[in-house]
N, C-alpha and C positions, 0 to 999 in steps of 0.2 A: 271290913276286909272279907267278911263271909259272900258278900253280894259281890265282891270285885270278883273272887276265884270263880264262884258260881256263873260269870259272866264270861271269863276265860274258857272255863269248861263248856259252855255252851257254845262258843266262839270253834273250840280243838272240836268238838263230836262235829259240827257244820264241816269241817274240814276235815275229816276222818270219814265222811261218806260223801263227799263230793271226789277225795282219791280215789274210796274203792271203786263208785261206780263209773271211774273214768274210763274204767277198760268194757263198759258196753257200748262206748260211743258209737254213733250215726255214722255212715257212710260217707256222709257229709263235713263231717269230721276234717279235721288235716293236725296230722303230726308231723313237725319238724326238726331236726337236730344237727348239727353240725359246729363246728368255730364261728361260723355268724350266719344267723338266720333273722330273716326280717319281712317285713309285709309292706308293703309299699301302700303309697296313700291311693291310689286307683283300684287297690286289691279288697275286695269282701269275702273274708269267710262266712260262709253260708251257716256252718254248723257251730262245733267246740273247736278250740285252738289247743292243741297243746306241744312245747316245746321244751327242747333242754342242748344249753349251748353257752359258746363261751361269751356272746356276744346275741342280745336277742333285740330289735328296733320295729317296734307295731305303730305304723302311722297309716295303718288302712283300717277297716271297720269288721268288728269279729262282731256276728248275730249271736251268738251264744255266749257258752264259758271261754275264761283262757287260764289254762294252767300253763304256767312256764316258770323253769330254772335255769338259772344263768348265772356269771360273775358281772355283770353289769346288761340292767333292763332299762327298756327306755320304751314310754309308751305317748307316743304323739296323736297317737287315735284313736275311736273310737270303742266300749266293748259294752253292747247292750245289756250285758246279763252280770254273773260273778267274777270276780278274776282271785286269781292266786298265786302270788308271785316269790319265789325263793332265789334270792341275789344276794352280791356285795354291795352293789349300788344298785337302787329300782327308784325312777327316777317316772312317776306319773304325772303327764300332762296332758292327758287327752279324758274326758269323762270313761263312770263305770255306773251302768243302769242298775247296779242294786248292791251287793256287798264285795265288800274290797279286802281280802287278807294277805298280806305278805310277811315275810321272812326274810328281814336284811340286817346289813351293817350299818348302812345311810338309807335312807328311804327319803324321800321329800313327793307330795301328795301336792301338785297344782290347779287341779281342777273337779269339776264336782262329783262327788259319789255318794247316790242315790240312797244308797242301804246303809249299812254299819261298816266302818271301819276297826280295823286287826291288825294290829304290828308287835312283832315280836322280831327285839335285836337291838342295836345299838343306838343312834339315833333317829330321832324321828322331826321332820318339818313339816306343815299342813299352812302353807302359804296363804295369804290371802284372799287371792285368785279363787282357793278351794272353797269347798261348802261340803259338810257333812248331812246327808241327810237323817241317818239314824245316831246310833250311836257311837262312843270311839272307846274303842277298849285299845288300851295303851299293857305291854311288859318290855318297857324298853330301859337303857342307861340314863338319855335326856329324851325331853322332847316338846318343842313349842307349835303352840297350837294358834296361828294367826287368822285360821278362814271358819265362817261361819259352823256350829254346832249345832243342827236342830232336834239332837235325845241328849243322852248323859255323856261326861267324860270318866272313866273309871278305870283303875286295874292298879298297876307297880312300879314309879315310875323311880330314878334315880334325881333328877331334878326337873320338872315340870314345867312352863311357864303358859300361860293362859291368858293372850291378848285379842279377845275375840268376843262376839255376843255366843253367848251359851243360852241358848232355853232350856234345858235341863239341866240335871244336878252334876255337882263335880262330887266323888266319892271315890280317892284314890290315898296307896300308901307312898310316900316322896321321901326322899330325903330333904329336898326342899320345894316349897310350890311358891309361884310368882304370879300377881295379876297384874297385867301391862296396864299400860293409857287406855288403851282398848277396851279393857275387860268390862263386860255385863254379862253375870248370871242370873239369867231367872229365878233358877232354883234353888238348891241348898249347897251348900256345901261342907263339907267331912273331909276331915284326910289325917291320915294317923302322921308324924313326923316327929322329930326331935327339937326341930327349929319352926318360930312362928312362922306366920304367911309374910311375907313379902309381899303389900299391897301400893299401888300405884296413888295417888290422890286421886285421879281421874277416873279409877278404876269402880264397880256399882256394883254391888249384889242384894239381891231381892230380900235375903234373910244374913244375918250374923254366922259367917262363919268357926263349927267347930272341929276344934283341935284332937286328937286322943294321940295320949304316948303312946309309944311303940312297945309292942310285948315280945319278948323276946322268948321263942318257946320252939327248943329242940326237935318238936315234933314239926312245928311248920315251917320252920326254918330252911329242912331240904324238902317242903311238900313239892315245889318245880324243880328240884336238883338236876332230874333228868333233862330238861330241856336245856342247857346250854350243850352237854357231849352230844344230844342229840341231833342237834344245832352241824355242830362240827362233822358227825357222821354223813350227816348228810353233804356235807359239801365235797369230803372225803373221796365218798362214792360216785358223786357226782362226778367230779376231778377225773377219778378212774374213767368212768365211762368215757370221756369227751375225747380222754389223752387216747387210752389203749383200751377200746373195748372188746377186740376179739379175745386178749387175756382174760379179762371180767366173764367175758362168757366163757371160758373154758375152766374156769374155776368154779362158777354156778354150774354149769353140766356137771362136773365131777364129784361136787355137793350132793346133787339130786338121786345119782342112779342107782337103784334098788339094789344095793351091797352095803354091808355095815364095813367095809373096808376105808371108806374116807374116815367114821367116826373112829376107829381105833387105831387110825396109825394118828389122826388126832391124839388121844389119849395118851399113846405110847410120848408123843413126841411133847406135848406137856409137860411130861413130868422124867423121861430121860435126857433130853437136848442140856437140858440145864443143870444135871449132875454132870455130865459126858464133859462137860465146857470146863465146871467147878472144877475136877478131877484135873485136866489140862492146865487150867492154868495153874494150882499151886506146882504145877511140876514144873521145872527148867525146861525143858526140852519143846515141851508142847505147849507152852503160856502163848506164845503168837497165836499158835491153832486155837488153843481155847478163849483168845480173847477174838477172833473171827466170828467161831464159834458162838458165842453170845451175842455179839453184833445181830447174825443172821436168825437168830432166834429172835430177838426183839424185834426184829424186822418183819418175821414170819407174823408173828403177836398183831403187830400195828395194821397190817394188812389182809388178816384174818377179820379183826375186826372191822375194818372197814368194807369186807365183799360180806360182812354177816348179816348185813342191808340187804342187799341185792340177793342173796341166797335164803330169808327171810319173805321177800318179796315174792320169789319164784314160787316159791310153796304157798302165799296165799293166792299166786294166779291157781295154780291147781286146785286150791280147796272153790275156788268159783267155775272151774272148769273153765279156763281160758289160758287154753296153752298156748307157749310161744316159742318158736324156734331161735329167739334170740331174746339173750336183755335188754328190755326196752326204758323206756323214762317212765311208764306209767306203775311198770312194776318196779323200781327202783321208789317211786313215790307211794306205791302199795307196803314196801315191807318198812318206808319211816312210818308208816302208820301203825302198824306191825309191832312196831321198835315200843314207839309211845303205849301203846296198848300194852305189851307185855310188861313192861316197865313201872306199870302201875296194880299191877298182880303182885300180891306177896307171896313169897315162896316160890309156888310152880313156876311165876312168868320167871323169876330168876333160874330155874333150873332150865327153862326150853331153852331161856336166851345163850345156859352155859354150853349145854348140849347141840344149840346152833354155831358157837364157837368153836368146839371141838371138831364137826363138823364142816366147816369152812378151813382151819387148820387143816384138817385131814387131808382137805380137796388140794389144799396148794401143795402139801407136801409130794401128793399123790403123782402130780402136776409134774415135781423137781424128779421124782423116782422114774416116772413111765412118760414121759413127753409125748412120745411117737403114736399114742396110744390114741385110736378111735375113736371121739366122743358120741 
């Protein structure tokens, strides 16, 4: 298990400085965003690709990186370099010249990628068609692995199945793991679970696979806790952006501007909204208002937290000095970086995160108070 997280970990820091440094891209660069953006098969980006949309279809050829978010991706082309994909459905069939990390609900992988593969989310499929060149780190619900493996299989899976040659080792925790008709492992395999292996007659492996119970310990229990709200944050903020992003930005400008006035009408509104409501409603007269009253409070809450992304992000474009006159995808995918890093801080990252909440609070209220107002 130690080598599965460690594997993970290596996987999130690869992906925490391919974000940050997306905002020095080349000239050559193309960022796009809208309800559907796509690349047509005649089309070459020369540089990085990066997008964020409701609707994303790459069937032309990216020389470089691609980062893109979306609620359904679809990759029919080519992408010489990394790609990085955050959807509900991301749906690869076109090659990736080296490493491959996404973040979906469905994911299915049909064609070859060079480097390591990374999924985190719900399901996962690795077709036939596919070929892994490195290795495949799995944190998903289910996931079968049909196309070639040429490093390890390893991570956290929910139920597993492995019908494919494996040259290296399989070292993963399942709830349950399956070796098809297919399956040959080269290498070893490990896997902690409750239930034996599920193995096929037809299925080979080089050495005797072993089993370890599962330990169950408080402490590691929620060591990923974060990642599943994080998960949701991000799609949240996402959503924002795509629906209504001129709000998004005017709630991030009124976050940012050098007045401690967004963080204490934050503060105030924390913690009187929710007597002022209390008060209301055990009265006759005002139980309607006060139960309004509380609606729009939790309301204020849900969507505080969800611009505390993008208002997170805005503050590390500035600590890089790359300011922007508008919210963009790169820093919306700067401050889930942002999110994850502080998250893993004891104590202070909890205080920055509170204090960027009240902060964001502050901004919308500021927003409901002063509309007219200049940003």
């Amino acid at each position: 298990m130690t080598r599965t997280l460690s594997k993970i970990s290596v996987s999130l820091t690869a992906l925490i400085v391919m974000c940050l440094f997306t905002s020095a891209a080349e000239a050559s660069s193309v960022i796009r965003t809208g309800n559907d953006v796509s690349v047509s098969e005649d089309q070459v980006v020369e540089g990085d690709f990066y997008s964020a949309a409701g609707t994303v279809n790459l069937s032309g050829v990216i020389l470089e990186d691609a980062v893109v978010a979306g609620i359904k991706i679809t990759v029919n082309g080519e992408i010489k370099q990394n790609a990085f994909f955050v959807g509900a459905n991301v749906d690869v069939h076109g090659s990736v010249g080296d490493d491959l990390r996404v973040v979906g609900a469905e994911v299915v992988i049909a064609e070859p990628v060079v480097g390591d593969l990374f999924v985190f989310g719900g399901f996962v499929e690795i077709l036939s068609t596919a070929t892994i060149g490195g290795d495949v780190i799995l944190y998903t619900q289910e996931a079968v692995v049909k196309g070639v493996v040429g490093g390890n299989i390893i991570g956290a899976v929910g139920n597993l199945k492995v019908d494919a040659n494996v040259k290296g080792d399989i070292d993963v925790t399942v709830n349950k793991l399956t070796l098809g008709e297919r399956a040959n492992v080269e290498g070893s395999i490990t896997y902690v679970s409750s239930q034996l292996l599920d193995r096929a007659l037809e299925a080979t492996t080089a050495k005797d696979p072993i089993r370890n119970d599962p330990i169950i310990s408080k402490d590691q229990s929620g060591h990923y806790s974060w990642l599943l709200p994080t998960f949701v944050l991000l799609f949240s903020t996402l959503a924002w952006y795509l629906v209504s992003r001129p709000s998004l930005n005017i709630i991030v400008k009124r976050a940012v501007v050098k007045s401690p006035r967004p963080l204490l009408l934050g503060t105030v509104t924390i913690i009187v909204l929710p007597i002022a409501a209390g008060v209301l409603i055990i009265s006759v007269i005002g139980s309607v208002v006060g139960a309004v009253l509380l609606f729009a409070y939790a309301l204020l809450i849900a969507l505080s937290l969800i611009g505390l992304v993008a208002v997170l992000g805005k503050f590390f474009m500035f600590a890089f000095s790359k300011e922007e006159k508008e919210t963009s995808l790169i820093s919306l995918l700067t401050g889930v970086v942002g999110l994850i890093l502080l998250s893993m801080l004891p104590v202070i990252g909890v205080v920055i995160l509170v204090l960027l909440f009240l902060l964001t609070l502050g901004a919308m209220v500021d927003v409901l108070l002063r509309p007219k107002l200049e940003d």
